[in-house]
C-alpha positions as CSV (number, residue, x, y, z in Angstrom):
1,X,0.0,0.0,0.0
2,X,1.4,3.5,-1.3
3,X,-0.2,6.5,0.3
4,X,1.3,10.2,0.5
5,X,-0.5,11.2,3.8
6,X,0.4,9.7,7.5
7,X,-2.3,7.9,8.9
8,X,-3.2,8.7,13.0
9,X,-0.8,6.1,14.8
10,X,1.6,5.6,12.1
11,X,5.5,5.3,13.1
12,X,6.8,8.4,10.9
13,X,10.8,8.1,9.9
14,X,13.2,10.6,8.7
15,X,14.8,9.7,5.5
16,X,17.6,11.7,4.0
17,X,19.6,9.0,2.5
18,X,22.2,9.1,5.0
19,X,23.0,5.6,6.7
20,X,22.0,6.6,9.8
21,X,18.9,7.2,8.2
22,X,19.1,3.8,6.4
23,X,19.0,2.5,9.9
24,X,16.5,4.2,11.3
25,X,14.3,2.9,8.7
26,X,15.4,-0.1,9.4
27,X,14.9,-0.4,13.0
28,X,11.4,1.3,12.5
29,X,9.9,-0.7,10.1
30,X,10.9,-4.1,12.5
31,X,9.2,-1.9,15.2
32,X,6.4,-0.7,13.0
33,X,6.0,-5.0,12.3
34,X,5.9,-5.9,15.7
35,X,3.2,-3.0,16.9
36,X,0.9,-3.6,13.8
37,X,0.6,-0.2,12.1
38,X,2.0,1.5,9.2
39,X,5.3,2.9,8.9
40,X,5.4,6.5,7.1
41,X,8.3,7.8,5.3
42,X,9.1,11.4,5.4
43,X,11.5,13.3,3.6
44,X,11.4,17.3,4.0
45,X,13.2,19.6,1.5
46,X,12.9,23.5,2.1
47,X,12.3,25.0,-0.9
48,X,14.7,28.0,0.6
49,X,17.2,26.5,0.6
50,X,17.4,27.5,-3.4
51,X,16.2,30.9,-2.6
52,X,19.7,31.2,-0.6
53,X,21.4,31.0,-4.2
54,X,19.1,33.4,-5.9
55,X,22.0,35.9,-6.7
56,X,24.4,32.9,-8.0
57,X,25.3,33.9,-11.7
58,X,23.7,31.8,-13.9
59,X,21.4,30.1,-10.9
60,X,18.5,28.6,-12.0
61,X,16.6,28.0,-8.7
62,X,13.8,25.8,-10.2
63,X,16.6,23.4,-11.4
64,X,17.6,23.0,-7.9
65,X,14.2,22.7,-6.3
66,X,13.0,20.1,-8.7
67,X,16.8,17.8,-8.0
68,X,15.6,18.7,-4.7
69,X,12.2,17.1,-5.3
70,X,13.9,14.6,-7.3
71,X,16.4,13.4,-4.9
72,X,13.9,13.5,-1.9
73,X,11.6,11.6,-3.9
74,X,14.3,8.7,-4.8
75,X,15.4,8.6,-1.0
76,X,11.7,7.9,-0.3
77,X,11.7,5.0,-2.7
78,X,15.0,3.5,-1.9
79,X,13.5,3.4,2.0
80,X,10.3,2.1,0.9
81,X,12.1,-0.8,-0.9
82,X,13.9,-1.6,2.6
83,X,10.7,-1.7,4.5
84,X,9.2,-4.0,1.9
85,X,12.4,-6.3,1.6
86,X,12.4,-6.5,5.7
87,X,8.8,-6.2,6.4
88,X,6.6,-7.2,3.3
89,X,3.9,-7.2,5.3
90,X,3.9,-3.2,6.6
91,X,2.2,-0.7,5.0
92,X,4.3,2.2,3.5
93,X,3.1,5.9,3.4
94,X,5.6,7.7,1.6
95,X,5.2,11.6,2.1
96,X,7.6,14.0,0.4
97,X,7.3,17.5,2.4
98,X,8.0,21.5,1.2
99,X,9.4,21.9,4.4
100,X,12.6,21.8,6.7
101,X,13.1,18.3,7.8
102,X,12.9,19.2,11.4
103,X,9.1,21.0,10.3
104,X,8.0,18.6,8.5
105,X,9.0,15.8,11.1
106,X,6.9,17.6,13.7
107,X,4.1,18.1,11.9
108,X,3.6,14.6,11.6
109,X,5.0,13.9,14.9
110,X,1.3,15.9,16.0
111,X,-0.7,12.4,15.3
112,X,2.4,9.4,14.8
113,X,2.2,6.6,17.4
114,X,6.2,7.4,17.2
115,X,9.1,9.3,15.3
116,X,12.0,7.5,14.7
117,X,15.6,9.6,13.0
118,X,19.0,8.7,12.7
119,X,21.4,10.6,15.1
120,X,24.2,11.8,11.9
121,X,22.6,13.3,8.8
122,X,24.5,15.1,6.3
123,X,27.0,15.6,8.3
124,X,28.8,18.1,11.1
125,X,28.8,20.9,8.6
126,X,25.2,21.1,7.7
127,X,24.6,20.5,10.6
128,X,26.5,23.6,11.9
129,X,24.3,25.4,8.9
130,X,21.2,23.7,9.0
131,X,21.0,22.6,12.6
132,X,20.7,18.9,13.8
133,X,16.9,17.5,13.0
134,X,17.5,14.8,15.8
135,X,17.8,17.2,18.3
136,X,15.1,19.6,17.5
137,X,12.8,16.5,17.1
138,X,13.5,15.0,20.4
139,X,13.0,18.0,21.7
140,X,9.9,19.5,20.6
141,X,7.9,16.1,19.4
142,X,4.4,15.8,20.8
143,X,5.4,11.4,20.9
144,X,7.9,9.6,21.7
145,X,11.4,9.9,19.9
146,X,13.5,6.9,18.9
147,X,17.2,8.2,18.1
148,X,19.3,5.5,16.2
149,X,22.7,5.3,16.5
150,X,25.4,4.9,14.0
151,X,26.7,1.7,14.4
152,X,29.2,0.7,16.6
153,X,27.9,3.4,19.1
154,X,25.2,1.4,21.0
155,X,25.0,2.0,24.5
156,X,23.6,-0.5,27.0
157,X,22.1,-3.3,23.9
158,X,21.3,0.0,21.5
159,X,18.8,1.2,23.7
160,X,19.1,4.5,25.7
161,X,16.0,6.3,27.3
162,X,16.1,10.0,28.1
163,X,14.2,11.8,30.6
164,X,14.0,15.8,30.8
165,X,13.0,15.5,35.0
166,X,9.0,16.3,34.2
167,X,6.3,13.9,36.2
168,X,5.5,13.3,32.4
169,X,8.8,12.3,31.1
């Protein structure tokens, strides 16, 4: 099942084609399997982030917003492929998103039974530029947040909880 909108429930996953996203969609979709629900696959792409090269010589900004699209759109597919290959029986929302990751993750967050991202994106650069979508989604997520390590860096069996010192946390 292919659907572009996130069902009420649904595990939502980051996917940037990074390998720590590749194994958060991993770990998700086995999770997804084992709960019963669907597994939705977002991929967020600000469109202005080709805005930022408007005054580039020779920039055409709608060639970088549609390999934008383009690229977001292939990530999407390539993760859907994993989930079917690991979990055929999981259904697959695939949702491609006009906004910053870190937006569009929380606006799906609002109804997702869970959010699962990988802890390293594009790197400690971007990062520096763009800001890290892990942490602004574990901290401002109305659901829980699963954070998958790169591998080799499992604490404790892969699985570290954290709490902020609420009575809800």
């Amino acid at each position: 099942m292919e659907k572009s909108e996130v069902p009420t429930g649904a595990g939502v996953v980051g996917v940037d084609g990074s390998p720590a996203s590749d194994r958060a969609v991993v770990w998700a979709a086995r999770q997804d399997a084992l709960e019963g629900r669907p597994v939705a696959l977002v991929h967020g792409a600000s469109p202005t982030v080709a805005t930022t090269w408007m005054g580039a010589p020779a920039f055409n900004p709608a060639t970088l917003l549609q390999a934008l699209e383009d690229s977001g759109r292939a990530q999407l597919e390539a993760a859907g492929a994993v989930v079917h290959e690991r979990e055929p029986g999981v259904a697959v929302y695939r949702v491609f998103d006009h906004r910053d990751p870190r937006d569009a993750l929380l606006a799906h967050a609002a109804s997702a039974s869970m959010v699962v991202v990988g802890s390293r994106g594009r790197g400690p650069m971007a990062s520096l530029i763009l800001g890290s979508v892990s942490l602004a989604v574990s901290q401002h997520a109305p659901c829980p947040v699963v954070v998958v390590r790169p591998k080799g860096e499992e604490a404790h069996g892969g699985i570290v909880v954290g709490a902020d010192g609420t009575v809800r946390s």
